[in-house]
C-alpha positions as CSV (number, residue, x, y, z in Angstrom):
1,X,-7.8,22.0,15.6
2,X,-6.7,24.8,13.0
3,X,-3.4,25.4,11.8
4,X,-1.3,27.5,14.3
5,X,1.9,29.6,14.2
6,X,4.4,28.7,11.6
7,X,1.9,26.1,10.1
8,X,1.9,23.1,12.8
9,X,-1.5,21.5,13.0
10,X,-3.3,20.9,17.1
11,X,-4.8,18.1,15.3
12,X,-3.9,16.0,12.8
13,X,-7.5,15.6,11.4
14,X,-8.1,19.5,10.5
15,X,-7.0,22.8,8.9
16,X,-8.2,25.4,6.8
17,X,-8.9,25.6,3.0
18,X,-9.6,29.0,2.0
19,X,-11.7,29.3,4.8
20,X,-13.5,26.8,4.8
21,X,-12.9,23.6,7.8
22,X,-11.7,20.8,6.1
23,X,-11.8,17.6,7.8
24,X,-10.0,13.6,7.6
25,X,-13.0,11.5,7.7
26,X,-13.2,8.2,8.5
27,X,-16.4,6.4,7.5
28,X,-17.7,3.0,8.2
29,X,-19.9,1.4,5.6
30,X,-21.8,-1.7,5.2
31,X,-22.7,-3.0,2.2
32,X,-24.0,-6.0,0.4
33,X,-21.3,-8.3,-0.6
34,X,-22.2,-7.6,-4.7
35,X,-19.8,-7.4,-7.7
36,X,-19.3,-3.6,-8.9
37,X,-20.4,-2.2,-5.6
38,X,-16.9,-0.7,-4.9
39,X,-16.6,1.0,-8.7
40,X,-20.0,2.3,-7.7
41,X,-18.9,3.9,-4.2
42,X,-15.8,5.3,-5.7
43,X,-17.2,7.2,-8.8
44,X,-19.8,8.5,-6.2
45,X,-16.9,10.4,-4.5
46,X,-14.8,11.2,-7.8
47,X,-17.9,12.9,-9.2
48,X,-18.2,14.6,-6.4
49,X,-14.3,16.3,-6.8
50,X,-13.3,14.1,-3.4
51,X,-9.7,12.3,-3.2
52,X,-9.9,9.0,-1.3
53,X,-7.2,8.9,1.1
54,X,-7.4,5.5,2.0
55,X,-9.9,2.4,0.9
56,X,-10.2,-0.5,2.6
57,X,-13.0,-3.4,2.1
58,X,-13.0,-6.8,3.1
59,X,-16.3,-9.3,4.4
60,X,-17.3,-9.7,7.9
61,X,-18.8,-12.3,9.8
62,X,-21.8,-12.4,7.7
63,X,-19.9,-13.6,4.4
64,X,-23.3,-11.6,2.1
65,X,-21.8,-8.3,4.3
66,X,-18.5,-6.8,3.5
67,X,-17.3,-3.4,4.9
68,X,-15.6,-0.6,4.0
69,X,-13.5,1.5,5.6
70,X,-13.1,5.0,3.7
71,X,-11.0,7.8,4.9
72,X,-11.4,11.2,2.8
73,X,-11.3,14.7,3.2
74,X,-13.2,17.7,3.1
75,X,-15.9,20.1,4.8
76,X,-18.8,19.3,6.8
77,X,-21.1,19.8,3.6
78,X,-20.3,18.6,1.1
79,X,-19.2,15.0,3.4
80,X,-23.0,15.1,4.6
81,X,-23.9,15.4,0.8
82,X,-21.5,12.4,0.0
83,X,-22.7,10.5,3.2
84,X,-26.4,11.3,2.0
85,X,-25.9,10.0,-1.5
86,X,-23.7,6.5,-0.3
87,X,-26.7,5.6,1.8
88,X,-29.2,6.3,-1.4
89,X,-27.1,3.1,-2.8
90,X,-29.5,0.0,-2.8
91,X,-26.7,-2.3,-1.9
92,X,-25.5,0.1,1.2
93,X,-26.7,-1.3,4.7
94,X,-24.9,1.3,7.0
95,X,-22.8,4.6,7.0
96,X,-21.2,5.8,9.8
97,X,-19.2,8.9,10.2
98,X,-16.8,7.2,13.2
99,X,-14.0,10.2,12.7
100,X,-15.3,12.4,16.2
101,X,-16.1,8.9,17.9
102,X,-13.8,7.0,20.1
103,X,-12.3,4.2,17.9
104,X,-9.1,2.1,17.0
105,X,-7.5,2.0,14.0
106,X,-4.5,0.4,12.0
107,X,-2.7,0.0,8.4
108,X,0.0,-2.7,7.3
109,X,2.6,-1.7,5.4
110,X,5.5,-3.9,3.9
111,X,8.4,-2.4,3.3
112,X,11.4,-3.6,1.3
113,X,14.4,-2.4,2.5
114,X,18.5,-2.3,0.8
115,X,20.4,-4.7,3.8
116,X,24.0,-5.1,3.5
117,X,24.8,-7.7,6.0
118,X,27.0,-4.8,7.7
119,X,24.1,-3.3,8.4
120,X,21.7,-5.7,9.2
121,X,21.8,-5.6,12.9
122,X,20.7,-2.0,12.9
123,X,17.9,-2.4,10.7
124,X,16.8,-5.3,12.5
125,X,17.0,-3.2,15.8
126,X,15.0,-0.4,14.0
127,X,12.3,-2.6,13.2
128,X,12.1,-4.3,16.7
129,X,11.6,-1.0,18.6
130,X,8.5,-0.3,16.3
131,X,7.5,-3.7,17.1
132,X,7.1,-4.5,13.4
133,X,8.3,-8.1,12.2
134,X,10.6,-9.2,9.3
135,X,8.9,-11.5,6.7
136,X,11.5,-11.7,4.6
137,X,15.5,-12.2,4.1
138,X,17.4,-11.9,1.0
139,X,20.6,-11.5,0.2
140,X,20.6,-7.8,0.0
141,X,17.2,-7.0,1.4
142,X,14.8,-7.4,4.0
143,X,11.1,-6.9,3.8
144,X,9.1,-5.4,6.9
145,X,6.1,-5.8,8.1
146,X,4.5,-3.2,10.1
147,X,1.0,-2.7,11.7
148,X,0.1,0.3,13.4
149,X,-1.5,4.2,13.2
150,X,-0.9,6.2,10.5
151,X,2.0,8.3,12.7
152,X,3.9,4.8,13.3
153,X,3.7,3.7,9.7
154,X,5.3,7.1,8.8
155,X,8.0,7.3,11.5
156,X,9.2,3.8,10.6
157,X,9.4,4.5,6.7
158,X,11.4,7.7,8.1
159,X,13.7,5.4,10.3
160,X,14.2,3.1,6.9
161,X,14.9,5.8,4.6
162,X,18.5,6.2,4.9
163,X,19.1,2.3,4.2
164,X,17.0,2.8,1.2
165,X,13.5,1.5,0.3
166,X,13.3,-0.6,-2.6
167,X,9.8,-0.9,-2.6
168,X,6.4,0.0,-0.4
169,X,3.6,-1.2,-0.6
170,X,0.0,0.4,2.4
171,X,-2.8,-0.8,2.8
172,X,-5.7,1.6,3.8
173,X,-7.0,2.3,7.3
174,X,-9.5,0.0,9.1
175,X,-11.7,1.6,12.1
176,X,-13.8,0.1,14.6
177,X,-15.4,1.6,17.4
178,X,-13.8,1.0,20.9
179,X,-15.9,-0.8,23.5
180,X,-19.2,-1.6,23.4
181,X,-20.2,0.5,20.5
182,X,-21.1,-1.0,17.3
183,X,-21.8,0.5,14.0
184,X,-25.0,-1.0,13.7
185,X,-26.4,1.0,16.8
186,X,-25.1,4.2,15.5
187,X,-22.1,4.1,18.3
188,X,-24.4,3.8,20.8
189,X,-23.5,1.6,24.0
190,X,-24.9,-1.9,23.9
191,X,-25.7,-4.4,26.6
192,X,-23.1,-7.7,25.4
């Protein structure tokens, strides 16, 4: 889990930070679908000296529920002290830490890429073996969409690099449990 020889991590999700275990932490959250709720849960980790790696909220099937997706980092302390204090929020149904549980995951990214005609076809063939989809055409650019893990985000913006990206823009990271496992029942196994 912790950085080896010549600094190449066994898991992407862990490494050391002068000595402490620092973690990537993906938490569910459900919350009340109320105006300023999302200032609220960010300042919360701000004040507490945490980054937010990604941030991604959107309502679910209950339209007065909306959930968030928040990936941050940082030990096993001071994320139970954050956890603690997001579920003292009035408006917060649910947290769930998700990161050590069995779950799927994806980003979008669209990417705007430079596309001389000449070299179209190559792009185009890029983009087709990372399953992603064009969504645009211009004259001298195409725009990518791409859905995927973290890893397969990265390695296509890497495959696009040498044609030149004009502009990015990522969303953050959704989660959901695989299976039967719900965060409402902790990630427990339920009966369907």
């Amino acid at each position: 889990i912790l950085y080896g020889a010549g600094g190449r991590a066994h898991s992407p999700n862990a490494w050391r930070e002068r000595g402490r275990r620092v973690l990537k932490r993906t938490l569910a959250v459900l919350v009340q679908n109320k105006s300023g709720l999302l200032a609220r849960v960010a300042g919360l980790f701000s004040r507490r000296g945490f980054n937010i790696d990604s941030l991604a909220v959107g309502r679910t099937d209950n339209p007065s529920v909306s959930r968030m997706t928040i990936v941050v980092e940082g030990d096993d302390r001071v994320l139970e002290q954050v956890t603690k204090q997001l579920r003292k929020l009035v408006e917060v149904i649910k947290v769930q830490d998700v990161t050590r549980m069995e779950f799927v995951e994806r980003g979008l990214a669209l990417i705007k890429v430079n596309a001389e005609p000449a070299k179209r076809a190559e792009i185009i063939q890029i983009v087709e073996i990372f399953r992603a989809h064009i969504v645009d055409i211009g004259r001298k650019t195409l725009v990518v969409e791409v859905t995927g893990d973290e890893g397969k985000i990265n390695a296509l913006v890497n495959a696009l690099k040498p044609f030149g990206i004009r502009e990015m823009v990522r969303t953050g990271r959704i989660a959901m449990l695989r299976g039967t496992k719900d965060i409402i029942t902790n990630g427990k196994e339920v009966e369907a």
